[in-house]
N, C-alpha and C positions, 0 to 999 in steps of 0.2 A: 307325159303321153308317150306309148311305144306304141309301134308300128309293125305289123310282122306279116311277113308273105310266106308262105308255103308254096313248094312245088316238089316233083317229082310222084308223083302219083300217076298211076297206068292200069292196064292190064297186062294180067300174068296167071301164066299158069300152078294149078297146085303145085308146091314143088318149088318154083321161083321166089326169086330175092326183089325187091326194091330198095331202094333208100330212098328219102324224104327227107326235104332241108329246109329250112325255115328262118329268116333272114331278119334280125329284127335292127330298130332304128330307133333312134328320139330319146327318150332317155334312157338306155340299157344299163347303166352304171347303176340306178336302182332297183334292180333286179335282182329278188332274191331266189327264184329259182325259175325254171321253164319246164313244162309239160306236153305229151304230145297227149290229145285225148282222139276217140271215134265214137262216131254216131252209126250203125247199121240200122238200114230199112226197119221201121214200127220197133226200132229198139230205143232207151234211153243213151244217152253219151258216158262213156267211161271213160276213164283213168286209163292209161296203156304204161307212160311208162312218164318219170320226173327224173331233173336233175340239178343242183341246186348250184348256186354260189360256191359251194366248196368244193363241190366235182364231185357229190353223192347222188348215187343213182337208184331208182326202183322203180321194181313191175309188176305190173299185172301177173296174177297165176298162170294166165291163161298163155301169154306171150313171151315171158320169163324163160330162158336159154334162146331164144327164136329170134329174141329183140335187143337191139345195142339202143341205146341214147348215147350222143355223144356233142360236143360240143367243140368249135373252131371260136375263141376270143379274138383274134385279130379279126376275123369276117365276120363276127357279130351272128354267128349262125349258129345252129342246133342241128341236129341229123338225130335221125330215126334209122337205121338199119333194120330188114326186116330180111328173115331169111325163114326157107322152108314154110312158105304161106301156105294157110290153108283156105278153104272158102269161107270159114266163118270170121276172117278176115276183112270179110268186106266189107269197107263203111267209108264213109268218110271220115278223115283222119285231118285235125285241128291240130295245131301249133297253140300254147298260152302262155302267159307271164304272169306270174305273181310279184308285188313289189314289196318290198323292204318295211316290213312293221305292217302288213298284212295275212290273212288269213284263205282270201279266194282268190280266184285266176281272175283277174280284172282286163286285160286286154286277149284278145281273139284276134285269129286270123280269119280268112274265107274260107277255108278247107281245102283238100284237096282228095278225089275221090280214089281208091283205091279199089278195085275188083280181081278175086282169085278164080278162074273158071275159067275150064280147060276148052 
């Protein structure tokens, strides 16, 4: 079982930076990668940006130069750096974990909502 809370989500204007941290618990040593995904209004949920077990990262086209993943091993956390947002930025943004000899994100967090508008 993991555990994962997100936070740092706000409002901000086009233009503005956030970051987003996501904190996880329980068994993280089986973890073989973490993902941030977003859900916007009548939209499906996407993929934004992954980072695995070995410290490989990927993005979305859309977010790609705009967005860091990054990850704190002592604090058992993940961060989202988000810079120069724009409005179609806005969604809600999930934290996830895939585990070790797996295939999908198996654990979720609650979300946390992000809005770009000025």
């Amino acid at each position: 079982q993991v555990q994962l809370v997100e936070s740092g989500g706000g409002l901000v204007q086009p233009g503005g930076s956030l970051r987003l941290s996501c904190a996880a618990s329980g068994s993280i040593a089986s973890i073989n990668a973490m993902a941030w995904y977003r859900q916007g209004a009548g939209l499906k949920r996407e993929s934004v940006a992954v980072i695995t077990s070995g410290g490989t990262t990927s993005y979305a086209a859309s977010v790609k130069g705009r967005f860091t993943i990054s990850r704190d091993n002592l604090k058992s956390t993940v961060y989202l750096q988000m810079n120069n947002l724009k409005p179609e930025d806005t969604a809600v943004y999930y934290c996830a974990a895939r585990m070790r000899g797996t295939t999908e994100y198996r654990y979720w967090g609650q979300g946390t909502q992000v809005t770009v508008s000025s």
